[in-house]
DOROGU-925911 format. One line per field, with one value per residue: residue number from 0; residue in three letters; x negated, y, z negated of N, C-alpha, C in turn. Coordinates in steps of 0.02 Angstrom, whole numbers, plus 50000, padded with zeros to 5 digits. Layout:
N
num <- (NUM,...)
residuo <- (ALA,...)
n.c1 <- (X,...)
n.c2 <- (Y,...)
n.c3 <- (Z,...)
ca.c1 <- (X,...)
ca.c2 <- (Y,...)
ca.c3 <- (Z,...)
c.c1 <- (X,...)
c.c2 <- (Y,...)
c.c3 <- (Z,...)
END
This chain:
272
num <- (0,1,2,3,4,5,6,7,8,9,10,11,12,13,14,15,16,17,18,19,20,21,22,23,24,25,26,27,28,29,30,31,32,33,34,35,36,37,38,39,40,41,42,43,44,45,46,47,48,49,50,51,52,53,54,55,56,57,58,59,60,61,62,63,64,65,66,67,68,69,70,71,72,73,74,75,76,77,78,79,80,81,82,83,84,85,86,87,88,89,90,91,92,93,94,95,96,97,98,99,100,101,102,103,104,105,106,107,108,109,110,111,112,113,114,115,116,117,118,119,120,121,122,123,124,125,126,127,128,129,130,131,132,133,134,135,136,137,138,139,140,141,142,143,144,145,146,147,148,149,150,151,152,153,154,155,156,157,158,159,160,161,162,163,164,165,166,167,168,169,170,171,172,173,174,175,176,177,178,179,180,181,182,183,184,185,186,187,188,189,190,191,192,193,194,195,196,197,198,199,200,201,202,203,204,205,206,207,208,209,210,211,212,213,214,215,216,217,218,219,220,221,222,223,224,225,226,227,228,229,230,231,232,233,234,235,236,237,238,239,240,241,242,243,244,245,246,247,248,249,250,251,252,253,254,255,256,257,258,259,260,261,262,263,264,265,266,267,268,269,270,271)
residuo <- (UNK,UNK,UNK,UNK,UNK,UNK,UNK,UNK,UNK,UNK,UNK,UNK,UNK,UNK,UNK,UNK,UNK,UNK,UNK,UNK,UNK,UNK,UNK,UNK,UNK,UNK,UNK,UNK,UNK,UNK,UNK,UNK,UNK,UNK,UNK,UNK,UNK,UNK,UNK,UNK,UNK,UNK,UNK,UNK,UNK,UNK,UNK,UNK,UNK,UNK,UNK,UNK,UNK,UNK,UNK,UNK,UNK,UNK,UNK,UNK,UNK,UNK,UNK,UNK,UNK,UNK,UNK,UNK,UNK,UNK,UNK,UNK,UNK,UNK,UNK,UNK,UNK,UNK,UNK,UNK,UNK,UNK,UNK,UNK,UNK,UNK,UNK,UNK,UNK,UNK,UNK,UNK,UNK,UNK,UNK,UNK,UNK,UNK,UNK,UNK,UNK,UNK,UNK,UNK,UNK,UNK,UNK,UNK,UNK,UNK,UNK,UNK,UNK,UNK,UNK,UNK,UNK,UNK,UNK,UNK,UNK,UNK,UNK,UNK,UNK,UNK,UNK,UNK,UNK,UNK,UNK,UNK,UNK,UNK,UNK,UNK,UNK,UNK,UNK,UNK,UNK,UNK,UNK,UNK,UNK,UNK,UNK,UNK,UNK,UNK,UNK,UNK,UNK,UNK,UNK,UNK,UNK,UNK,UNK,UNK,UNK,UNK,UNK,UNK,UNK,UNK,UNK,UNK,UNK,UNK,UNK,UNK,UNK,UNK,UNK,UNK,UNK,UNK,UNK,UNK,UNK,UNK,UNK,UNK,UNK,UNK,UNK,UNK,UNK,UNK,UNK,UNK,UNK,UNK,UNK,UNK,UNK,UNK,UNK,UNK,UNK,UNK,UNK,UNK,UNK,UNK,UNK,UNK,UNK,UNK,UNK,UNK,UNK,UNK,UNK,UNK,UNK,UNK,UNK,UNK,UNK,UNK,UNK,UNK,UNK,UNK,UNK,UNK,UNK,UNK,UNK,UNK,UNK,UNK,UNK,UNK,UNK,UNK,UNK,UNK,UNK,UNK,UNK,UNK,UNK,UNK,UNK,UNK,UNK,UNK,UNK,UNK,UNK,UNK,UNK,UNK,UNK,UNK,UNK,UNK,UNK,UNK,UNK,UNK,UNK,UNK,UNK,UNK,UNK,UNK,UNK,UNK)
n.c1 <- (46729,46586,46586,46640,46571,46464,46479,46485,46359,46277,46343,46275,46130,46123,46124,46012,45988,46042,46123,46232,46400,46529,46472,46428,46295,46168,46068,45937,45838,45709,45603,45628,45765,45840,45820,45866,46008,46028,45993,45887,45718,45585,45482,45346,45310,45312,45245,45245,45160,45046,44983,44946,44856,44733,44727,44664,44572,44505,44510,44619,44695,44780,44953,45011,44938,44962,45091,45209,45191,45302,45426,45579,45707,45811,45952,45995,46106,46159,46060,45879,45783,45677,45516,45452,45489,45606,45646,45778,45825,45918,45892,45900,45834,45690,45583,45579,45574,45660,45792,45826,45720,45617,45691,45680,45533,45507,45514,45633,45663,45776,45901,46050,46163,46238,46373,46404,46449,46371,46222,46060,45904,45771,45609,45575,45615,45722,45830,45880,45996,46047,46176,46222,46199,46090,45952,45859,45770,45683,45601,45468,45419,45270,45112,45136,45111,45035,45019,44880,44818,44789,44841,45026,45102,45156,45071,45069,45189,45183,45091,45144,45260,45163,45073,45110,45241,45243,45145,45140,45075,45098,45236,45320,45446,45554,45640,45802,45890,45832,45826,45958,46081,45993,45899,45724,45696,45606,45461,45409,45261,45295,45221,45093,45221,45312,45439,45494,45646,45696,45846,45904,46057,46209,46187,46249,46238,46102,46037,46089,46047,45916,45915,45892,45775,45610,45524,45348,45200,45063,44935,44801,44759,44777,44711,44601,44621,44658,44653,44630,44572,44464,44364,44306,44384,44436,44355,44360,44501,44463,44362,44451,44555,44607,44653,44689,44673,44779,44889,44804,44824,44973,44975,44925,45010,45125,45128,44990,44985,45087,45189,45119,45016,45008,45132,45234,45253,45332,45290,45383,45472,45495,45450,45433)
n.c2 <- (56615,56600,56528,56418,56341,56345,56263,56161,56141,56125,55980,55908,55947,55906,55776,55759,55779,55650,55544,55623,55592,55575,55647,55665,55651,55557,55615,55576,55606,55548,55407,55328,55337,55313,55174,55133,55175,55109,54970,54961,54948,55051,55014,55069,55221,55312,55409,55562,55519,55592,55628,55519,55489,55563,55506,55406,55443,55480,55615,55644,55591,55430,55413,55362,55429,55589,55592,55663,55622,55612,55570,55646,55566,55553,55518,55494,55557,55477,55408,55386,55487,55525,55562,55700,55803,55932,56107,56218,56364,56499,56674,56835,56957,56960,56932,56887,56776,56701,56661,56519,56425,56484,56464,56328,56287,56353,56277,56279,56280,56224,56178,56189,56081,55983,56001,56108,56156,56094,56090,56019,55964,56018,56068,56064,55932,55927,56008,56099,56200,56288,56291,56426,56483,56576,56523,56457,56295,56228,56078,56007,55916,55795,55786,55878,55987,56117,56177,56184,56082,56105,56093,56107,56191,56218,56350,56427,56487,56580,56667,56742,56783,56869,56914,56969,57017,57077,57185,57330,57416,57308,57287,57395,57436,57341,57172,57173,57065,56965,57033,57033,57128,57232,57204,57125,56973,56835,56730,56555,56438,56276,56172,56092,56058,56099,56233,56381,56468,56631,56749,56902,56889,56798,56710,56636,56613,56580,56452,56458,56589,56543,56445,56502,56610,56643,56610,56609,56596,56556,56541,56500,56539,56680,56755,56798,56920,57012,57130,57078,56961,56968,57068,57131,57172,57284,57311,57190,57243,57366,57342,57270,57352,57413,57529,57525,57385,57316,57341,57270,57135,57137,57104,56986,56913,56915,56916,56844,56751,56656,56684,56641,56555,56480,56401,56281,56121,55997,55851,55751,55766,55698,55761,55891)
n.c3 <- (43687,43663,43556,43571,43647,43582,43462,43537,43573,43440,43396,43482,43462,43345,43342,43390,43516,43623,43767,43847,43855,43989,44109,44258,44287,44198,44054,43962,43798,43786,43824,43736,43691,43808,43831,43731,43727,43852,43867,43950,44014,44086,44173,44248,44314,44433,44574,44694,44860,44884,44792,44725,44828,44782,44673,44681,44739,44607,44566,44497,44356,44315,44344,44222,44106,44150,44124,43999,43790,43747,43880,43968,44038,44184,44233,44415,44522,44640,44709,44714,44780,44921,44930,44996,45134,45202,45136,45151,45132,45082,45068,45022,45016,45147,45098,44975,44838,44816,44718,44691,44735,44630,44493,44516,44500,44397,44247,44105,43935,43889,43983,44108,44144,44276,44265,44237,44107,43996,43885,43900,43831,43905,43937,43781,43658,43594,43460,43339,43271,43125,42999,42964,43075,43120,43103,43228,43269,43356,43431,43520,43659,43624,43714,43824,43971,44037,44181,44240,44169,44019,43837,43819,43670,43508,43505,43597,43587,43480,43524,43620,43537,43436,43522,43615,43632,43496,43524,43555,43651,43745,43753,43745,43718,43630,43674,43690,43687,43595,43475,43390,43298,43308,43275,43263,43309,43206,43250,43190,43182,43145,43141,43278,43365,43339,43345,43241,43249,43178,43127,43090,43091,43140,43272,43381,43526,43558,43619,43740,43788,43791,43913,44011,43990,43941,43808,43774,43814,43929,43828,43829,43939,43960,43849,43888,43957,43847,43726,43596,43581,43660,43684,43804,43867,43948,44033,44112,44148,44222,44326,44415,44470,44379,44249,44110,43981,43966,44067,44178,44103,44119,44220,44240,44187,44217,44372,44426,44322,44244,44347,44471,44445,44342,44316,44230,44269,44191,44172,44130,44235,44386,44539,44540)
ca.c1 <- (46703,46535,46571,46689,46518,46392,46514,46467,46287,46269,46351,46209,46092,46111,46116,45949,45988,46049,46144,46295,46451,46571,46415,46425,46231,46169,46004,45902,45801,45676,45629,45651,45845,45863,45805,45915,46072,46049,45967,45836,45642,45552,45413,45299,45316,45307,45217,45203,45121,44987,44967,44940,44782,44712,44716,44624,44503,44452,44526,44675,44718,44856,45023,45016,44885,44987,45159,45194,45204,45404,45460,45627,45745,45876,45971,46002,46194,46183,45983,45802,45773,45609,45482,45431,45560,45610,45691,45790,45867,45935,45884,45934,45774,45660,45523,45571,45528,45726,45820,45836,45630,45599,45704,45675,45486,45519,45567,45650,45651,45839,45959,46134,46180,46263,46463,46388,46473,46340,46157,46015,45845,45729,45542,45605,45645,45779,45863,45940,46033,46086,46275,46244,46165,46030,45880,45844,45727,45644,45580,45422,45384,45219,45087,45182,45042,45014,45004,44798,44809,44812,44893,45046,45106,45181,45013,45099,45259,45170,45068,45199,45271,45119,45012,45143,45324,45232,45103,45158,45052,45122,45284,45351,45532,45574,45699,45870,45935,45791,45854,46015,46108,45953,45830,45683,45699,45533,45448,45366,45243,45292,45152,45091,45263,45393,45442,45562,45672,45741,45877,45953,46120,46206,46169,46264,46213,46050,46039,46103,46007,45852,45896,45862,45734,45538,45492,45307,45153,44969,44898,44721,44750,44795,44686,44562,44621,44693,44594,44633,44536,44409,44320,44276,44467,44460,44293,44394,44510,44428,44354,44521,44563,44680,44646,44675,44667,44860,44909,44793,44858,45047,44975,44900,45038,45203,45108,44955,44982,45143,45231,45112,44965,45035,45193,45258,45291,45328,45268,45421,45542,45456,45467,45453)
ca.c2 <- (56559,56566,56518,56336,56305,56338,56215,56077,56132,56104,55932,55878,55941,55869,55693,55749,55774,55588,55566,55665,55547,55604,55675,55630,55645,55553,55645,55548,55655,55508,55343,55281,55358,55271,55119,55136,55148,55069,54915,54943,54987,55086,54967,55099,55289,55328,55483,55586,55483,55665,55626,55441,55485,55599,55472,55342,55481,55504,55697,55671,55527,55405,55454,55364,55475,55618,55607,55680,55571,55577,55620,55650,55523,55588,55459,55506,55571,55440,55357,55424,55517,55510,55608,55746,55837,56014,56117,56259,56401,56557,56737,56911,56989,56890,56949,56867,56708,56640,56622,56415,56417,56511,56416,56239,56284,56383,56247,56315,56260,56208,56181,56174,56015,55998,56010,56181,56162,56082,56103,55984,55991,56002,56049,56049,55876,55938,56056,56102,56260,56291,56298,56483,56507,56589,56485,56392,56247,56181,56032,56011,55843,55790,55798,55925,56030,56174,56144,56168,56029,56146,56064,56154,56201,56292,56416,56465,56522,56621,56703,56761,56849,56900,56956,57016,57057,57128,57257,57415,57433,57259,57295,57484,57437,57255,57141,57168,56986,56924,57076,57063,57153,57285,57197,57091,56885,56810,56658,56544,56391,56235,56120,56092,56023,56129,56321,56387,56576,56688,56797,56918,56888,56730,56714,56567,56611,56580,56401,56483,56620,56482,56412,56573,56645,56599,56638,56581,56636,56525,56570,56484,56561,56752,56789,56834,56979,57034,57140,57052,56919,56984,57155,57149,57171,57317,57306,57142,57280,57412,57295,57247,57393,57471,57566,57498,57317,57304,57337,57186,57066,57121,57083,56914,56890,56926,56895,56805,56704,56613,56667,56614,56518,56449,56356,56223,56061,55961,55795,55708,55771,55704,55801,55981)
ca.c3 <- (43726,43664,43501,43577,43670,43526,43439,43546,43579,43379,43377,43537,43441,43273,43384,43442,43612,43648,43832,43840,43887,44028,44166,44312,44302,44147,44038,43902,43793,43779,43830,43664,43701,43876,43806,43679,43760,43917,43841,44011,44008,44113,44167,44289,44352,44513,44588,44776,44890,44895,44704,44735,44856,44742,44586,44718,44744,44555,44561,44433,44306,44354,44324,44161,44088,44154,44078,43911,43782,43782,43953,43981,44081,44198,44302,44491,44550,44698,44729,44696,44836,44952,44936,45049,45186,45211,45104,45180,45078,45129,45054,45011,45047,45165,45060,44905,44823,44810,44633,44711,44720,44573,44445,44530,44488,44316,44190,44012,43859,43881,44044,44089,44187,44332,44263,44210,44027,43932,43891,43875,43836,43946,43892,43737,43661,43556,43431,43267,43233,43052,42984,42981,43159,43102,43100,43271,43254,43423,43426,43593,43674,43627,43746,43866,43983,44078,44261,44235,44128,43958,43810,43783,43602,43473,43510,43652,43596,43430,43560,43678,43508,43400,43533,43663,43579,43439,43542,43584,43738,43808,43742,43689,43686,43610,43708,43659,43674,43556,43439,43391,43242,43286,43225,43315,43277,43200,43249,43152,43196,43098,43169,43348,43416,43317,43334,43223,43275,43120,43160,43030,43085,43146,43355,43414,43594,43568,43649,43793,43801,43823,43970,44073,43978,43895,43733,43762,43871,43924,43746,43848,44009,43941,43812,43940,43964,43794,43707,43533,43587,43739,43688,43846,43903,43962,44098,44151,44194,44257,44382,44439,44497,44307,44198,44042,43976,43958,44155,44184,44078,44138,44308,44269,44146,44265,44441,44440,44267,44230,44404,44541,44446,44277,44311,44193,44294,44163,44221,44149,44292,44445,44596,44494)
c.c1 <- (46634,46542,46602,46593,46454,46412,46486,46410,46269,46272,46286,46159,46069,46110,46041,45930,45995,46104,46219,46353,46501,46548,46413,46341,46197,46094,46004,45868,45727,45673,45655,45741,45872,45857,45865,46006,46080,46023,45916,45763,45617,45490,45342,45351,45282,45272,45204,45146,45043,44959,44927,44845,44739,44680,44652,44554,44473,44478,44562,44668,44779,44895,45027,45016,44920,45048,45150,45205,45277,45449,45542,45662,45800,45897,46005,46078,46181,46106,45927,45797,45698,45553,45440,45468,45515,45660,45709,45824,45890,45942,45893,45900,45746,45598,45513,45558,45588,45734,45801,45777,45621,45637,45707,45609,45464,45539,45559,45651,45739,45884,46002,46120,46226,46353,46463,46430,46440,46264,46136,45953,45829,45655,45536,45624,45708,45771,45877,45948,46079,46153,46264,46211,46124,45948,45896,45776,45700,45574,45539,45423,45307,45159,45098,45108,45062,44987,44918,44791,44798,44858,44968,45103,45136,45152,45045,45154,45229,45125,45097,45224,45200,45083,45045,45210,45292,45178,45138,45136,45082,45201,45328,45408,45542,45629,45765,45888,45874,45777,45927,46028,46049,45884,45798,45694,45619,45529,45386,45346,45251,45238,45164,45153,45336,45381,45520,45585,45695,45777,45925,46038,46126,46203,46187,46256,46125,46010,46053,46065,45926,45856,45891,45780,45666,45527,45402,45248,45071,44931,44817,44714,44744,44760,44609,44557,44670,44656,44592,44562,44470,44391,44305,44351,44471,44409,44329,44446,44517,44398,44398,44563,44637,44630,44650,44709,44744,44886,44871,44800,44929,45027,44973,44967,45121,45200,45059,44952,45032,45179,45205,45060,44980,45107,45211,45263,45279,45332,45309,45493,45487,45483,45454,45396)
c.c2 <- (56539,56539,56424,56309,56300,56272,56162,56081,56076,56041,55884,55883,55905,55793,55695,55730,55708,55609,55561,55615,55586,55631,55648,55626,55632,55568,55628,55612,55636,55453,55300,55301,55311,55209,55082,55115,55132,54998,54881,54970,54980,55046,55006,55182,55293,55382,55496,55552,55518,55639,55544,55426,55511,55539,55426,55377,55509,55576,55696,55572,55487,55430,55460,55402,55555,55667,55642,55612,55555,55623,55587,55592,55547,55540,55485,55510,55496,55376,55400,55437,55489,55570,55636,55780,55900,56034,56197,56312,56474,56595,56820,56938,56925,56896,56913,56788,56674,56630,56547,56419,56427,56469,56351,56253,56289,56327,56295,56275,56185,56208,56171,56107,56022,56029,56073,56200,56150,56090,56071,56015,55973,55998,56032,55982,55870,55991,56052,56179,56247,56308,56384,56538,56565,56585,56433,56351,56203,56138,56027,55945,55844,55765,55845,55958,56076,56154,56132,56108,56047,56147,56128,56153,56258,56361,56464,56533,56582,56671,56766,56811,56897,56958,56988,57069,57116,57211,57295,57422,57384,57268,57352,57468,57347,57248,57159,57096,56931,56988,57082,57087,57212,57260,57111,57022,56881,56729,56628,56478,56323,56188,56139,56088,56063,56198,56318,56477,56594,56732,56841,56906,56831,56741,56660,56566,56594,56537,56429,56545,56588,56416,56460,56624,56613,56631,56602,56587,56553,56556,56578,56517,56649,56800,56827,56885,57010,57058,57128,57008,56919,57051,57175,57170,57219,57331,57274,57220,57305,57386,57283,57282,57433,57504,57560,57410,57283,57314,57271,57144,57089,57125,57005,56866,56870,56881,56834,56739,56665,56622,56630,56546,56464,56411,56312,56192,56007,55886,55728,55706,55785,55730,55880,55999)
c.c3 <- (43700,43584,43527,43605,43617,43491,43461,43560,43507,43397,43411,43505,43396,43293,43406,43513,43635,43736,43802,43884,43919,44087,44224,44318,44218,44101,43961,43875,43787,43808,43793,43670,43751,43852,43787,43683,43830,43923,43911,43976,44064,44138,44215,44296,44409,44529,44684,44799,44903,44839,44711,44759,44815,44687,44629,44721,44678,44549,44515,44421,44325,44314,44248,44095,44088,44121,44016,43874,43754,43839,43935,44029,44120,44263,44371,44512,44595,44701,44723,44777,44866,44926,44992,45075,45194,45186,45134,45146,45121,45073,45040,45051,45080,45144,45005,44904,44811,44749,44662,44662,44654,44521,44453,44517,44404,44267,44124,43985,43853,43976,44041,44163,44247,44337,44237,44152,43984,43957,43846,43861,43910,43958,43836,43741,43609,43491,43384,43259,43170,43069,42988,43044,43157,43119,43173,43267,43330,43405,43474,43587,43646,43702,43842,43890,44029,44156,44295,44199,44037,43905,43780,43710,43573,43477,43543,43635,43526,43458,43584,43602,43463,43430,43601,43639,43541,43439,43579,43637,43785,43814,43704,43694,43670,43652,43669,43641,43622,43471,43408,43311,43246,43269,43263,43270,43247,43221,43217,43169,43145,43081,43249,43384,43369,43316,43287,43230,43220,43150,43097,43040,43130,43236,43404,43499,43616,43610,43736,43829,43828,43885,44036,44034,43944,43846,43739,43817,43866,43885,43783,43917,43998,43896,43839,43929,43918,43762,43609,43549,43621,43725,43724,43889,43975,44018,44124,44189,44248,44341,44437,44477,44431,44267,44129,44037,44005,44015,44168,44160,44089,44199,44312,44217,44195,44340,44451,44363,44274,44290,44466,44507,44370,44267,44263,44250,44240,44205,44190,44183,44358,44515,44577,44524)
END
């Protein structure tokens, strides 16, 4: 099975993520795409009426300013909804934070769509996997940010392996699923807006594997408390109430970094 679906990942990709025909829910990878084949344009973005007051008050930039500079397009099952409500979910634990919550906040790199057979981008503005599934090639939107406003970048994702994957204290056993045949993938920065994965052996799940998982950490938010970067790592610490540097950056890295205070909302899927 996963080889019929890598099959048609490939062909999506090598289109450069254009909109997938047959969806009941239809996803550009661009405006220059929507444009393209819907012979419409986009003439304004919209934003939370919260967001709206804010811009009036000088606190954030209008929307414009906001966006990346190629947001995504995804046309509406039925009508653009309202903004605001109540959203009601129901829980395992009543302690926890809800798969729903948590991956309606989390964006990846990649998603599956609603007919849960195919996968678009989604931070990501598209793809190329080689003929011998090998080498994946991700492509980033340009001007994509960090929910601080923190441009984010290939930095990120060479971070996440150089200065996490690759340390022993942050990481004494490597991932399996970013290992296979035994042996750890490499990644390599092409420029700001491209990552590319190495894999000694061919990994046609790999696409799939990136729409549940991150390859990529707040390079500007994390190095804080890393003691590559911060000599002082390990007082930050101490302070903190650990013991060594590496417990506080997998606190601010798991808890207080990327899960509660570092979110992605990419700001071209409004409502996120």
């Amino acid at each position: 099975m996963s080889k019929k679906l890598t099959a048609g990942f490939l062909v999506v990709g090598l289109c450069l993520m254009g909109i997938i025909p047959g969806l009941a829910q239809k996803t550009y990878s661009t405006l220059a795409e929507y444009e393209k084949f819907t012979g419409k344009k986009i003439e304004k973005f919209n934003q939370a009426p919260e967001l709206a007051v804010r811009v009036a008050a000088g606190e954030l930039p209008p929307v414009e300013e906001r966006i990346s500079d190629e947001p995504m397009v995804v046309e509406p099952l039925e009508e653009i909804g309202k903004y605001g409500g109540i959203l009601r979910l129901g829980a395992t634990d009543p302690s926890s934070l809800g798969h729903d919550i948590f991956t309606a906040r989390l964006q990846r790199l990649f998603r599956i769509t609603s007919n849960l057979k195919d996968i678009v981008p989604n931070i990501a503005k598209s793809w190329d996997l080689s003929e011998d599934m090998k080498t994946l090639t991700i492509y980033l939107r340009k001007g994509m940010k960090w929910s601080d406003g923190a441009p984010f970048t290939a930095d990120d994702f060479l971070f996440w392996y150089e200065d996490i994957i690759l340390n022993d204290e942050l990481t004494p056993v490597k991932p399996k699923e970013w290992s296979p045949g035994g042996e750890l993938m490499k990644v390599e920065k092409i420029d700001d807006w491209t990552v590319r994965l190495k894999f000694t052996i061919p990994y046609p799940v790999v696409i799939d594997r990136l729409t549940g998982g991150d390859i990529f950490a707040p390079r500007h938010y994390l190095k804080k408390y890393h003691i590559k970067y911060n000599p002082k790592a390990n007082e930050i610490a101490k302070k903190e109430g650990y013991d060594e540097w590496w417990q506080c950056f997998n606190f601010h890295q798991l808890r207080g970094g990327i899960f509660n205070k570092m979110l992605i909302f990419p700001p071209s899927i409004p409502g996120r």
